[in-house]
C-alpha positions in Angstrom: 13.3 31.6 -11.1 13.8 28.3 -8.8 10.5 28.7 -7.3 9.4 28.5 -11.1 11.5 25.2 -11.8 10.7 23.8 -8.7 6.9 24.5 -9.7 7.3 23.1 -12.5 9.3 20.1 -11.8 6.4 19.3 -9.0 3.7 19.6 -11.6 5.3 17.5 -14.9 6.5 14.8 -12.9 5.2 11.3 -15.1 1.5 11.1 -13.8 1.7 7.5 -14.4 4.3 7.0 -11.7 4.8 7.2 -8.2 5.0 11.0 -7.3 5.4 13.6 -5.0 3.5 16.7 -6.1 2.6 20.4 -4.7 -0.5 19.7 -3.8 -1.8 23.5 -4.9 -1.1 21.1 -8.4 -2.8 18.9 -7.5 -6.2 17.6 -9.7 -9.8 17.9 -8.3 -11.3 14.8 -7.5 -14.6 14.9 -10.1 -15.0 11.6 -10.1 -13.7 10.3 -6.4 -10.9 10.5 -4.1 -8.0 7.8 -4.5 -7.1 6.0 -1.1 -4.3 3.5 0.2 -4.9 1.5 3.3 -2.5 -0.3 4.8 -3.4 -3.5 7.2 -0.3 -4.6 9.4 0.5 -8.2 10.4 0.8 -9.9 14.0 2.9 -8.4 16.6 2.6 -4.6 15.3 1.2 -2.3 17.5 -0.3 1.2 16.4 2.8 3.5 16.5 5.5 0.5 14.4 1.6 0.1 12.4 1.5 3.9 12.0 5.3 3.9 11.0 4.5 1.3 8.4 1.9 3.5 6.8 4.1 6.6 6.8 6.9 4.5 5.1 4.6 3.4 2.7 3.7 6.9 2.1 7.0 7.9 1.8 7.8 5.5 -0.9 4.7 5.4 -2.9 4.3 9.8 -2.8 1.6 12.1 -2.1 -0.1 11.6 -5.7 -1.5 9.2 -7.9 -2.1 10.8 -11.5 -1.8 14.6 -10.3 -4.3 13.6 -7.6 -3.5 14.0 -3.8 -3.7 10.5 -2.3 -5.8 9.2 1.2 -3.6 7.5 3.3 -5.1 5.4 6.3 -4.4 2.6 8.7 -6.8 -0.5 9.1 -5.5 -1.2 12.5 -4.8 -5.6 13.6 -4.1 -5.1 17.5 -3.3 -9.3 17.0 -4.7 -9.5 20.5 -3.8 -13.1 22.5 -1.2 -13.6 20.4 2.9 -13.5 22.0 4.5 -10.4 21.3 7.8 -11.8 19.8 7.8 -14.6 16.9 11.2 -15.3 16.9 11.5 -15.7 20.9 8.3 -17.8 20.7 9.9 -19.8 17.8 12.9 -20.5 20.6 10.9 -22.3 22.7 9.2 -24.6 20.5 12.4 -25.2 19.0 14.2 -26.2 22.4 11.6 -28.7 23.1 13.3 -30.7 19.8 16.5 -32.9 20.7 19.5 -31.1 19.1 17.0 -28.5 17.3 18.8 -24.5 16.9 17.6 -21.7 15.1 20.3 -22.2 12.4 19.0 -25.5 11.3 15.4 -24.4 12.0 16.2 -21.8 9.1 18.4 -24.0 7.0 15.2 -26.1 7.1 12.4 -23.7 6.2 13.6 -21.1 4.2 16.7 -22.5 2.3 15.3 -26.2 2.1 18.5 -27.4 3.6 17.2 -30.7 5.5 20.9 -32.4 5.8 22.0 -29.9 8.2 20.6 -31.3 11.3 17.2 -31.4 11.5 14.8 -34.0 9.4 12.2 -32.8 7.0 9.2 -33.9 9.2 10.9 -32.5 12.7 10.5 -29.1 10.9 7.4 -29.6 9.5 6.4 -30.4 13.2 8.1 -27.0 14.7 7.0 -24.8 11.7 3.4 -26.0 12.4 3.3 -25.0 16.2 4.8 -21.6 15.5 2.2 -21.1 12.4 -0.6 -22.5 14.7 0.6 -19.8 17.4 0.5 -17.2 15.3 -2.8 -17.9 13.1 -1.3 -17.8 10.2 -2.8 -21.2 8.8 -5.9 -21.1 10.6 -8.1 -18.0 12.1 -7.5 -16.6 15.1 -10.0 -16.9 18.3 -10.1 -13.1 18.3 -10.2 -12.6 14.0 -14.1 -11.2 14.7 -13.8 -8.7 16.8 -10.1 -7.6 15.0 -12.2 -7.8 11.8 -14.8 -5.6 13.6 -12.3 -2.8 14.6 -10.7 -2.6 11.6 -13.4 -2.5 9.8 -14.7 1.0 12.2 -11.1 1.9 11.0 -12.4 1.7 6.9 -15.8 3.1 8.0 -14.5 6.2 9.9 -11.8 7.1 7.6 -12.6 5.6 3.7 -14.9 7.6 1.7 -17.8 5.9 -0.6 -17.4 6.3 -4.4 -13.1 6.6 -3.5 -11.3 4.3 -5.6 -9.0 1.9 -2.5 -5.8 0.1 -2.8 -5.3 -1.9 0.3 -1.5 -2.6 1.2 -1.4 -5.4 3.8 1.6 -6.9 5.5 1.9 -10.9 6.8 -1.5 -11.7 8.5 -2.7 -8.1 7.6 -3.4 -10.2 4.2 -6.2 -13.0 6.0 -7.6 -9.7 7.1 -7.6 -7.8 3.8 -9.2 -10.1 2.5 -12.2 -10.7 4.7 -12.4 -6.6 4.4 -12.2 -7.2 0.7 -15.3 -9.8 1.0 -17.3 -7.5 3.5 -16.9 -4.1 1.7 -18.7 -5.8 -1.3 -21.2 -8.0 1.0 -22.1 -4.6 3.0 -22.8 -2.5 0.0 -19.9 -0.3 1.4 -18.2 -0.3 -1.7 -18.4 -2.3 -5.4 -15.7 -4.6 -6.1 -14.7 -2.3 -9.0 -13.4 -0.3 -7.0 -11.1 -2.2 -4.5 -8.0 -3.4 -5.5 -5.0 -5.1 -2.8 -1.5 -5.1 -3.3 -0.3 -8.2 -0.3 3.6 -7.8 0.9 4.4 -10.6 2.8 1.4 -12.8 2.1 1.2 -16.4 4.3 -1.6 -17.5 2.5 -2.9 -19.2 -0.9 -4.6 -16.4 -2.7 -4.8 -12.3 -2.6 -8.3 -10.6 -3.7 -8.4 -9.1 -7.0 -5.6 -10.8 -8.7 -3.7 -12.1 -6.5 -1.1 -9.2 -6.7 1.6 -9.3 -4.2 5.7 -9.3 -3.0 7.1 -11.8 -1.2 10.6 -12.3 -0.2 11.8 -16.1 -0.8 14.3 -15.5 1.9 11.5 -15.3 4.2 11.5 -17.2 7.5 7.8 -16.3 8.7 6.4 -17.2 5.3 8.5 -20.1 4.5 7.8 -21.4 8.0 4.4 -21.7 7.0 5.0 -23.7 3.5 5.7 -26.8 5.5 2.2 -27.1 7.2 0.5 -26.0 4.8 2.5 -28.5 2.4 3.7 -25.3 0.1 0.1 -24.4 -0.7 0.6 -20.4 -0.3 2.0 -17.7 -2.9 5.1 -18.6 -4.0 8.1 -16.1 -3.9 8.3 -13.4 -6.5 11.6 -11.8 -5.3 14.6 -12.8 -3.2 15.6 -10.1 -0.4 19.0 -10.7 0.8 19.1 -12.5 4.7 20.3 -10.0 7.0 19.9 -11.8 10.4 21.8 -8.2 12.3 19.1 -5.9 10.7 15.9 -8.7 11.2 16.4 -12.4 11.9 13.1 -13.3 10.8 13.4 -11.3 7.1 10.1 -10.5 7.4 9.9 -7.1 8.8 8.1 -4.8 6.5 10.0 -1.5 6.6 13.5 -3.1 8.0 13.8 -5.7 5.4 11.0 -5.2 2.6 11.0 -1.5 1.6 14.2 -1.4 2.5 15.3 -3.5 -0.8 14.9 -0.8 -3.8 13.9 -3.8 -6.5 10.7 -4.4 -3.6 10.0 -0.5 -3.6 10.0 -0.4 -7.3 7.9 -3.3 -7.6 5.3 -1.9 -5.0 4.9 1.1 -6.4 4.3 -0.5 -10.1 2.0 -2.7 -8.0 0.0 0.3 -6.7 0.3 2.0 -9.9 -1.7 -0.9 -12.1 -4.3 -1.5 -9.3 -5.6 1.9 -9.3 -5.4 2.1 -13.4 -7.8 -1.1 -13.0 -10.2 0.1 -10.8 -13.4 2.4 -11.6 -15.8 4.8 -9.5 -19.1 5.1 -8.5 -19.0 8.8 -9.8 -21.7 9.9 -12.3 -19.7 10.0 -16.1 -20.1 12.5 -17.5 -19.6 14.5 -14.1 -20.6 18.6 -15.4 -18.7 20.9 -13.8 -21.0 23.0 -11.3 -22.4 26.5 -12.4 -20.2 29.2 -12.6 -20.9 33.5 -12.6 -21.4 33.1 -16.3 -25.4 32.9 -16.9 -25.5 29.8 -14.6 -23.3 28.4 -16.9 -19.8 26.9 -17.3 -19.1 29.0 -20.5 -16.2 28.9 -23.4 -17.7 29.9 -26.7 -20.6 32.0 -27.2 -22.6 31.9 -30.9 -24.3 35.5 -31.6 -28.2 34.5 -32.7 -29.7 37.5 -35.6 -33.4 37.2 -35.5 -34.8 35.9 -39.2 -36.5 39.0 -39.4 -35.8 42.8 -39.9 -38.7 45.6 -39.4 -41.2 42.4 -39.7 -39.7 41.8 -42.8 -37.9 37.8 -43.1 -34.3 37.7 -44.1 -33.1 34.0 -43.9 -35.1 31.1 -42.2 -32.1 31.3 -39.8 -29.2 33.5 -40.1 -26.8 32.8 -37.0 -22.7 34.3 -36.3 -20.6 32.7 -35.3 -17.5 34.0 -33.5 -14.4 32.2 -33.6 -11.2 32.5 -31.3 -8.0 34.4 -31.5 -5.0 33.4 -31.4 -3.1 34.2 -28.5 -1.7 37.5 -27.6 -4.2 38.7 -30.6 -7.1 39.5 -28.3 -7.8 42.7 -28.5 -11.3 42.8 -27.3 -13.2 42.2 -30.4 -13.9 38.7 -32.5 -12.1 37.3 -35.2 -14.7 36.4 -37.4 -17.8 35.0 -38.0 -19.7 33.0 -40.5 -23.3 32.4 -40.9 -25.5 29.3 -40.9 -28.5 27.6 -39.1 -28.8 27.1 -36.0 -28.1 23.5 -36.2 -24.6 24.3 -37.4 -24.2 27.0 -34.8 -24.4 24.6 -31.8 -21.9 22.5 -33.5 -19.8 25.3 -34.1 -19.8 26.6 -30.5 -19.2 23.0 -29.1 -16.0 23.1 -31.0 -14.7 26.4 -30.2 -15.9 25.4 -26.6 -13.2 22.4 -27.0 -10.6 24.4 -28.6 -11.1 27.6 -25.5 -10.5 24.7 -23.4 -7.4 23.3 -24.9 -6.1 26.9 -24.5 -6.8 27.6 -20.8 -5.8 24.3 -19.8 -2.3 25.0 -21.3 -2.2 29.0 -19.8 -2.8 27.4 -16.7 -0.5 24.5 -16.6 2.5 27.3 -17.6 0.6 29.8 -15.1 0.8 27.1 -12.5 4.6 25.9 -13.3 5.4 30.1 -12.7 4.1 29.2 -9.2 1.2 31.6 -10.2 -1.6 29.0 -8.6 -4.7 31.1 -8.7 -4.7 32.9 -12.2 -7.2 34.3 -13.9 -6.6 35.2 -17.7 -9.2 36.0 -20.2 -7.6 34.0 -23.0 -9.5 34.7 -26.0 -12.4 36.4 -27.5 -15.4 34.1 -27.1 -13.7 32.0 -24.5 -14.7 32.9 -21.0 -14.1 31.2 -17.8 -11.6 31.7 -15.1 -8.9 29.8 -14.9 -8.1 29.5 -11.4 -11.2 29.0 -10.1 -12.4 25.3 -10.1 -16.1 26.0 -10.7 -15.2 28.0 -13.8 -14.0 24.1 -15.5 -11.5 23.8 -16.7 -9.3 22.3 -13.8 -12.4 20.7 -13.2 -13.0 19.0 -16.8 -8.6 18.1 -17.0 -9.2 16.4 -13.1 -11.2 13.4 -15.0 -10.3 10.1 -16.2 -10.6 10.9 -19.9 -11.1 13.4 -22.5 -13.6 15.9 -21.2 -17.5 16.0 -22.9 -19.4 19.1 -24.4 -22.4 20.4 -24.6 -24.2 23.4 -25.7 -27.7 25.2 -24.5 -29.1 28.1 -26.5 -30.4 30.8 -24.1 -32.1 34.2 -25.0 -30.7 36.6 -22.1 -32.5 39.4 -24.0 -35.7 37.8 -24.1 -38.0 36.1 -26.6 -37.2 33.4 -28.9 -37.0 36.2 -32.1 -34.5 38.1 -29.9 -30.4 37.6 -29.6 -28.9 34.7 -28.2 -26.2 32.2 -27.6 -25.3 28.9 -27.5 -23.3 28.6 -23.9 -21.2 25.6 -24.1 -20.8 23.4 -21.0 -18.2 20.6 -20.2 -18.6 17.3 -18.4 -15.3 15.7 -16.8 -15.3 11.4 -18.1 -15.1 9.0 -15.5 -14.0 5.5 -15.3 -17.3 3.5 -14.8 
């Protein structure tokens, strides 16, 4: 009984949220795979950069929409810069007559001037640090970071995925120059791209201009000064805590460390990927199954018009209808005759409705911890529910409602002779 509720608890959490799922739950992807990247800032190297990721991970989940997420690093080795900001900071600062920290930070993040030190004296110490740092103008090393980040995209980003980038500080001036070359290398449309910036030193974000940045800040207020205020403005206010990180910048000390900057990530994330659409074919038709070739959930009994050469009706088709369930009992329910015209209608519909009822017999199959069931639901509905290529997992793992189609076929040879109408479905796909 708890392996059932925990099933089920994995499998209805909101799809529209941030979520942890079991990924045996989990949808196909018919029509891509959904990826977050995440592009750390200056000073990082690859395991704190690999730590970011995984914390990013750990608050975003394992799932967007009942899919299983991509998680990958675009790795900024920041090569020639100093390896500590704040220590750096301290030495430009000591070349100013009567210049601290305190006032420094009274200055550039809480716009106390009267504390100390003039307006223009830190305008002049904010611009050195920035300058050191490249955050108001390109590093002499940005193209061959760019390069090697972009090997990291290449290697691990699959075409036709739909791709939230999650950069942090100057991770952002590299996001979006990947932003700009995925789109100018054919890599990827810019449909399909979206960038959520935390941190961001800079004037604009690609796609929207979506991003979190703390107004208690020292890194990116230091940088307001030189570049006389013309970079995002702050959208939240994460409380200073100079014990935990002096510079309030750090991305998993300070930012995701503040539950109204993990909410307001994760609803970030959330409405990027809702924007974006795929490269995938729409419809996308579920691959053949064991059933004549076909994905098959209705079948449409053909009568030939004549009987002993002698012609009944111009066209005299049954067709079979569903049972309800726990009715089955290896016969049909009924049928009704018509032409053939109304007989493909006919079997698309039932074809919709045998769907309706193995998705829900596999949903409560699935939240019994039963993940590979196979139940033939229903006379005239066939398919396996448990198996993928049989789709119906396959046509619910879409974007949208799933399409129909039917094909008559004569298994018994001639056109005169029996047949059916073998529905197929198609899973829609944001285009």
């Amino acid at each position: 009984m708890i392996r059932a509720l925990l099933a089920a608890l994995c499998f209805y959490v909101s799809a529209g949220n941030a979520a942890t799922i079991d990924p045996r739950n989990a949808k196909l992807d018919v029509c891509g795979k959904f990826e977050i990247f995440h592009i750390n800032g200056v000073m990082t190297d690859r395991p704190k950069a690999e730590a970011n990721l995984i914390r990013i991970r750990e608050v975003y989940g394992n799932s967007y929409k009942e899919h299983i997420l991509v998680y990958g690093l675009g790795f900024n080795q920041t090569r020639g810069f100093a390896t500590d900001l704040y220590q750096s900071a301290l030495q430009v600062i000591s070349g100013y007559v009567g210049a601290t920290w305190d006032k420094f930070m009274n200055a550039v993040t809480f716009g106390v001037y009267s504390i100390g030190m003039p307006e223009a004296t830190a305008k002049a110490i904010a611009k050195v640090v920035t300058d050191k740092f490249a955050f108001t103008k390109p590093s002499p090393y940005q193209d061959q970071d760019l390069a090697d980040i972009m090997n990291d995209f290449a290697q691990k980003s699959v075409f036709g995925s739909r791709l939230v980038i999650v950069p942090h500080s100057q991770g952002n001036l590299y996001a979006n120059l990947v932003y700009d070359k995925l789109i100018a290398t054919g890599m990827r449309p810019a449909k399909s791209i979206g960038v959520v910036g935390m941190a961001v030193p800079y004037s604009s974000v690609r796609s929207g201009n979506t991003y979190i940045t703390s107004g208690n800040d020292f890194v990116i207020d230091s940088t307001r000064l030189p570049t006389l205020n013309n970079i995002l403005g702050p959208n939240v206010w994460v409380p200073y805590q100079p014990s935990v990180d002096v510079l309030g910048h750090n991305l998993r000390d300070t930012y995701l460390a503040n539950s109204t900057v993990r909410d307001m990530m994760n609803t970030r994330i959330t409405s990027e990927f809702g924007g974006l659409r795929t490269v995938a074919p729409s419809p996308a038709w579920a691959p053949p199954s064991q059933n004549g070739g076909l994905v098959s959930y209705s079948w449409v009994r053909y009568n030939p018009p004549f009987n002993n050469g002698v012609s009944i009706v111009p066209e005299n088709y049954w067709y079979y209808l569903p049972e309800p369930y726990g009715a089955y009992t290896g016969g049909w329910s009924g049928y009704i005759y018509g032409t053939k015209t109304a007989a493909s209608a006919a079997a698309i519909s039932v074809g919709k409705t045998c769907y309706n009822y193995h998705l829900a017999e596999t949903k409560r199959q699935k939240a019994l911890g039963n993940f590979n069931p196979w139940v033939m639901l229903y006379g005239g509905c066939w398919g396996n529910l448990g198996d993928p290529w049989a789709g119906t997992w396959w046509l619910y793992s879409g974007d949208g409602t799933p399409v129909f189609r039917s094909e008559f076929v004569t298994p018994y040879g001639g056109t005169a002779g029996p047949g059916s109408f073998i529905v197929s479905g198609g899973a829609t796909c944001k285009r």
